[in-house]
N, C-alpha and C positions, 0 to 999 in steps of 0.2 A: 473786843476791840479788833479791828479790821486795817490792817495796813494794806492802803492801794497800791497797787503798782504803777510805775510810771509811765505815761501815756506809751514811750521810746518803747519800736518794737524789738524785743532782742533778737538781737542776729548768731547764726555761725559766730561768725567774728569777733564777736562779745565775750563769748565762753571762756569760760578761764580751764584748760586742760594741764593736768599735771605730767611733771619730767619731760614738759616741751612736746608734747603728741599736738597735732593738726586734729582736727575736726575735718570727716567729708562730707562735703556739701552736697552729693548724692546720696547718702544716706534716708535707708525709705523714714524715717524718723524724721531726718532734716525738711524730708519731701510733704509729710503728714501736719508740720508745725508750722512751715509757711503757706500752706492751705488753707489755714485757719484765722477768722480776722480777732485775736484774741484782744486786742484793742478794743476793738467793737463790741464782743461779749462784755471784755469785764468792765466797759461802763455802762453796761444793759444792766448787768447781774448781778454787779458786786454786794448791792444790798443784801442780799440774800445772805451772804458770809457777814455780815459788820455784827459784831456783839459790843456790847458795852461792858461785859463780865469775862471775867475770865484771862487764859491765853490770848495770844495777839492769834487772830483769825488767819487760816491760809490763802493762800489769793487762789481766786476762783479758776483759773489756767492750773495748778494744782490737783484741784480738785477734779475738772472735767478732764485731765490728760492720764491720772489716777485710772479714774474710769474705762477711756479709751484705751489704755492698755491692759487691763481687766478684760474687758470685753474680746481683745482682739487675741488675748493666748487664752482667756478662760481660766486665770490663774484665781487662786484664794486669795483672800484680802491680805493675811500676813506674806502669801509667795509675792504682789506686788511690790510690797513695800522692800522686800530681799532684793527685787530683778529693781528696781530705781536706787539702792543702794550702789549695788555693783555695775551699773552700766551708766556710762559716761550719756550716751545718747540719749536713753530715756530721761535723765536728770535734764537734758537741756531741753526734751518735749514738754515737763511740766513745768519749766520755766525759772530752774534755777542758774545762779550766773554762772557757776563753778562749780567744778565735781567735788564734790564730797564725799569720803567713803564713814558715812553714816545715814541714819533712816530719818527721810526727812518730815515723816508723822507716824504715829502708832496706828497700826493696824484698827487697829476701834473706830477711827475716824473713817472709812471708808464708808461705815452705813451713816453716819452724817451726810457724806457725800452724797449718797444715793438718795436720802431725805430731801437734803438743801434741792437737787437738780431733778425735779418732777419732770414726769412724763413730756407735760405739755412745755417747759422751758426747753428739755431736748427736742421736741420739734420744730420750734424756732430755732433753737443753734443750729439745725439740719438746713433749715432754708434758708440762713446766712452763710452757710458752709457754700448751697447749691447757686447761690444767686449770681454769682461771678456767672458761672457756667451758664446760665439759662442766659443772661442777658448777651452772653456772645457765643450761643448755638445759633448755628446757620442752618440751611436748608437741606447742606450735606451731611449732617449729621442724623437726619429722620431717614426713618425705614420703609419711605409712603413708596409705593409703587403706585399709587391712582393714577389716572387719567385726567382727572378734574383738577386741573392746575388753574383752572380761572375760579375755583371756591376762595373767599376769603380766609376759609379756617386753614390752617397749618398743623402739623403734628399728631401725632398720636397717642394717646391717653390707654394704656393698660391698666387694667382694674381684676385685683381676685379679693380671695378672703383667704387665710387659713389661722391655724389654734396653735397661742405656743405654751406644751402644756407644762406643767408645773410639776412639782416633784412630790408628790404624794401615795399612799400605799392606795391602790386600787379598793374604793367603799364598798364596803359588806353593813347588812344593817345590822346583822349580828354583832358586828365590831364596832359599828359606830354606839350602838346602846352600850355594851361594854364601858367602851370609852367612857360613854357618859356617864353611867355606873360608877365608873370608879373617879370621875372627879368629883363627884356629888359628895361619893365620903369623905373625899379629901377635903372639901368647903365643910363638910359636919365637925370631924375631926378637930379641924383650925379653930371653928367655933367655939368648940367644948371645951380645947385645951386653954386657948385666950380669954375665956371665960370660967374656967374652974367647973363646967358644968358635968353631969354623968354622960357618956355618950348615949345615945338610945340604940334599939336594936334595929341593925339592917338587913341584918341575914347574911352579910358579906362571902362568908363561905360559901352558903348555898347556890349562890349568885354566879359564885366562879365558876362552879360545879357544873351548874347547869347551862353555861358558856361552854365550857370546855368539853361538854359532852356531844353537842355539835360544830363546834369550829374540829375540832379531830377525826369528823366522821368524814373519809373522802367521797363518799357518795352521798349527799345530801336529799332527798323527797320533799316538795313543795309541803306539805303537812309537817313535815319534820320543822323547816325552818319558820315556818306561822307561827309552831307553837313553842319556839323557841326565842321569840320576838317578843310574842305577846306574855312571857313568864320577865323577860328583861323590862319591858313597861311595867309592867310590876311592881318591879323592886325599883325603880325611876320615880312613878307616883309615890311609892312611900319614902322615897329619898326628899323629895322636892316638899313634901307635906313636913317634915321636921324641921326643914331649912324654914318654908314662910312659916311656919312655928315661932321660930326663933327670931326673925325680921320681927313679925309682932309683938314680942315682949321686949323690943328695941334694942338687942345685939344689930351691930352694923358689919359689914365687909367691906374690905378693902376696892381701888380702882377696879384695877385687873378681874379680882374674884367677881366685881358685880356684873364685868362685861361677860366671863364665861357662865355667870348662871343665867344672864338672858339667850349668852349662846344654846346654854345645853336644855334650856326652858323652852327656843323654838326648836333647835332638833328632837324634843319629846313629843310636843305637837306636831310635826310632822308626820314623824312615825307614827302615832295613834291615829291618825288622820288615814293615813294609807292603808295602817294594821284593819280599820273598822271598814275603811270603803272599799278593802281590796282592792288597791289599785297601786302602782309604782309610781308614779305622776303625782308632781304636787310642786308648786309654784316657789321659785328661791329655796331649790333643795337645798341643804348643806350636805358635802360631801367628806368634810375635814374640819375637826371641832378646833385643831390649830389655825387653819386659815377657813372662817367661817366664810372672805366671801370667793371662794372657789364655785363655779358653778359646771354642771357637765355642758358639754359643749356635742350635739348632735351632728358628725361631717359625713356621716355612711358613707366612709371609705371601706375597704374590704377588711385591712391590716386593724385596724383601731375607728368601729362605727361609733365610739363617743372617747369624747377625749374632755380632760378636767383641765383649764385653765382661763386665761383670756383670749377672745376672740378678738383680730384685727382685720381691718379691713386695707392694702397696701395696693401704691399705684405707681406703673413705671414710665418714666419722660425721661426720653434722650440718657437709656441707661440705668438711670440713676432711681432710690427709691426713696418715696414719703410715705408715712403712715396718714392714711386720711381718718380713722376713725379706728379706737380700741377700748377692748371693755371685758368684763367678767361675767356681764351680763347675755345670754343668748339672744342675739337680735337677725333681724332679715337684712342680707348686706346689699339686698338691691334699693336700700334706703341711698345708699353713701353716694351712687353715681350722680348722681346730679349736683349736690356737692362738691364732688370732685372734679367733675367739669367747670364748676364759679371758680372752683380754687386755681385750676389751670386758666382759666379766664384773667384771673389776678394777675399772675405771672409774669405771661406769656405775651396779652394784649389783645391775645383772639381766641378763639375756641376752638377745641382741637379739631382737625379734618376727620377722625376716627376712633373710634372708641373701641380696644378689644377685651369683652369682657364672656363671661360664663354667662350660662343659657338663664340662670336667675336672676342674674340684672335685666332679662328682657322682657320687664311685663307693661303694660299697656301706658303706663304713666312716662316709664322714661323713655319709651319707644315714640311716643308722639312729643315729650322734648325734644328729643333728638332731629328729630323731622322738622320741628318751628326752626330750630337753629341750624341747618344742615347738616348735622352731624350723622355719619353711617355710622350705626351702632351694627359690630362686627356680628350674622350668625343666621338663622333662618327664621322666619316670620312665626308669627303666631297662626295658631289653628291648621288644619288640615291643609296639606299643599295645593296650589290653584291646578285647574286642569291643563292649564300652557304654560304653567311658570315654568322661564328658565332662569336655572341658576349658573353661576360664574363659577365655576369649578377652579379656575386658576387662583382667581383672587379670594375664594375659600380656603384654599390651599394656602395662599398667602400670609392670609390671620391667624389661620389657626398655627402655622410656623412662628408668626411675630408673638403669638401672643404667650410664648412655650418660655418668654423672658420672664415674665412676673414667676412661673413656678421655677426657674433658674435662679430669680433670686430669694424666694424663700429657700432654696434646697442650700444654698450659698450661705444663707441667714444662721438657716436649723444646723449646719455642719460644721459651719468654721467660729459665727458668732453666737454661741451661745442661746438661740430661738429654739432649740430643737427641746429645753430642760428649764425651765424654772427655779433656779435651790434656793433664792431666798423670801424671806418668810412674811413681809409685809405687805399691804397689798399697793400703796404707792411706790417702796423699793421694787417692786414686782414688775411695775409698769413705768418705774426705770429702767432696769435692764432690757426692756423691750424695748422699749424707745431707744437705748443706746446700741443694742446691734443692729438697726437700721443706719443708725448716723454712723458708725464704725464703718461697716463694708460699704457707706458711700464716700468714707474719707480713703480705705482705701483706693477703692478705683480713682480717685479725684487726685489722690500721688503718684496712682500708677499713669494714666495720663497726661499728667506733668513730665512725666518720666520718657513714656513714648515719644513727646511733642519732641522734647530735647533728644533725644536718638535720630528724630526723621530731620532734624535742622543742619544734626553733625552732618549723617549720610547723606548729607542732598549735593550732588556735584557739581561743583566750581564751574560756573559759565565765564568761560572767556570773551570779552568784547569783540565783536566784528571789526578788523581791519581791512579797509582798501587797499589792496595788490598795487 
């Protein structure tokens, strides 16, 4: 059951404070909550919260203000629910009428939370959050230095990629069979005891043994770890041959149990697969038998040339950032520019005057959209340099300056909101908290500018009327 809130937006002034305390209407909380059209949301969203079972449902401003401040200290689900206990402010950002010094949901509810508000619903809250903004950006607000003021397009469109990786021990394949190894018995086990049957033999000892004889050797030889693979496949086939044993005389397992024996059925084919063609390569690796779909993600950086989690692709207009496209999957992101250019299309009402993106978004496809539509796609030509081409040093100069914002706000992302780590365990909770450290540090700046406006209005000095002498 889902009790709606009333359309009436609450104010400051509404709040009920105890022993007579004032509420300040400066307050960056105060500044983050009238930011937000949470009217608008919760008669988008509310369905999402309505049960017919149960407790009376929390109102969806609850839930996504939960969030937002999760996100924005990085706190645990139970430290949340402490810091909305004790602060008067945060209680009025999720939308209660009056302070309360009690907890106004259990910690458990938060990965509800993070269920109920997928990815893709935070990126719409994102561009209801931005639309105010876009619809009264002026022309002072762009960073174009061009020359070409008779183009009809406007603006500028920054485009990168980067990985935010997830919280996993770094894959060994020796560990990963391991692992497998040992859930395998554990699914035999469960069978034999739930069933009265004898267990069969696994060798389990053996198995450790011969784990632990190369995970503690600190210098490892390629022969060494081959044939300490291919002794773990081993004892995997004969794990796996007991278990369909046991399916076909019509023992059944459980949800869960059936999903990790198809998990650890394709990380055995995989590995057999690599172990026979000698080769590391192999399509939809799994890297983590907990979170089967974690994929490596190749960035040949210097610090970390593969990194485990979801790849995004993010784009920056007047500041502010959108995710244009995220996944788990390794893909080529000079897919998403063009894309991304309809979506600012949408927007905006024209096409942006300028594109500044990395030298992988420039290949032959987007490079002659960009040219139907006028758009200068920031960077240098393909193929060999012509023998009189000159180039504009200044205004090279120029993009590659402007476009140092898109990796300012991932470095902004990975630091303060939570992008830089993954810790929880699902993979649409996963690509929540991704999706909410974008909309987080764009509601911060979108307070902090609320905040500026009202500074430059105070300081602005008192014109006195002209009088005639």
């Amino acid at each position: 059951m889902y009790k709606k809130q009333t359309n009436r937006q609450l104010t400051i002034y509404d709040f009920d404070q105890p022993l007579g305390l004032t509420m300040n209407p400066e307050n960056r909380w105060v500044k983050k909550a009238d930011s937000i059209p949470w009217s608008v949301i919760e008669d988008k969203y509310a369905a999402l919260f309505n049960s017919d079972r149960g407790n009376i449902a929390k109102p969806l401003r609850m839930a996504l203000g939960a969030l937002i401040i999760q996100s924005e200290f990085q706190y645990a689900d139970t430290e949340v629910v402490n810091q909305i206990r004790e602060n008067s402010y945060l209680q009025y950002f999720v939308g209660l009428p009056s302070y309360k010094d009690e907890k106004p949901f259990d910690a458990s509810s938060m990965v509800h939370f993070r269920k109920r508000l997928s990815s893709e619903i935070l990126i719409e809250i994102n561009e209801l959050i931005l639309k105010p903004i876009d619809d009264g950006a002026d022309d002072n607000d762009n960073d174009d230095d061009n020359d070409a003021s008779g183009s009809e397009n406007e603006g500028t469109l920054i485009l990168d990629a980067t990985c935010a990786p997830s919280e996993i021990k770094f894959p060994q394949d020796t560990e990963l069979l391991n692992e497998c190894r040992e859930k395998l018995e554990g699914i035999i086990d469960v069978i034999c005891e739930a069933n009265h049957l004898p267990k069969p033999r696994t060798y389990r000892k053996m198995a450790r043994r011969d784990y632990l004889n190369i995970a503690r050797k600190k210098k490892k030889s390629g022969k060494q770890i081959r044939k300490a693979i291919g002794k773990q496949l081993n004892y995997i086939r004969r794990d796996l041959g007991y278990i369909d044993a046991f399916l076909e005389q019509g023992y059944t397992l459980g949800t869960k149990q059936a999903d990790l024996l198809g998990t650890l059925r394709k990380l055995y084919e995989q590995q057999l697969y690599m172990h026979t063609s000698r080769t590391h390569k192999v399509q939809d690796r799994i890297v983590s038998i907990s979170q089967p779909f974690i994929r490596p993600i190749v960035r040949g950086k210097a610090k970390n040339p593969v990194e485990f989690g979801a790849k995004l692709d993010m784009s920056i207009t007047n500041g502010y950032a959108r995710l244009e496209k995220i996944s788990f999957d390794a893909y080529n992101e000079s897919e998403c520019l063009i894309v991304a250019v309809e979506r600012y299309k949408e927007r905006m009402g024209v096409y942006p005057e300028r594109v500044l993106a990395d030298k992988i978004y420039r290949n032959r496809t987007n490079l002659s959209y960009c040219k139907e539509l006028g758009i200068r796609l920031s960077g240098p030509s393909l193929g060999r340099p012509k023998k009189d081409q000159k180039i504009d040093k200044k205004q090279e100069y120029t993009d590659n300056c402007d476009r140092v914002e898109v990796e300012r706000g991932f470095s902004l992302a990975k630091r303060k909101f939570g992008l830089r780590l993954i810790r929880t365990r699902l993979e649409e909770t996963s690509l929540c908290v991704i999706a909410l450290s974008i909309l987080t540090m764009n509601l911060s700046k979108v307070s902090l500018r609320i905040f500026l406006t009202l500074i430059q209005r105070m300081s602005l000095p008192r014109i006195e009327p002209l009088v005639n002498p």
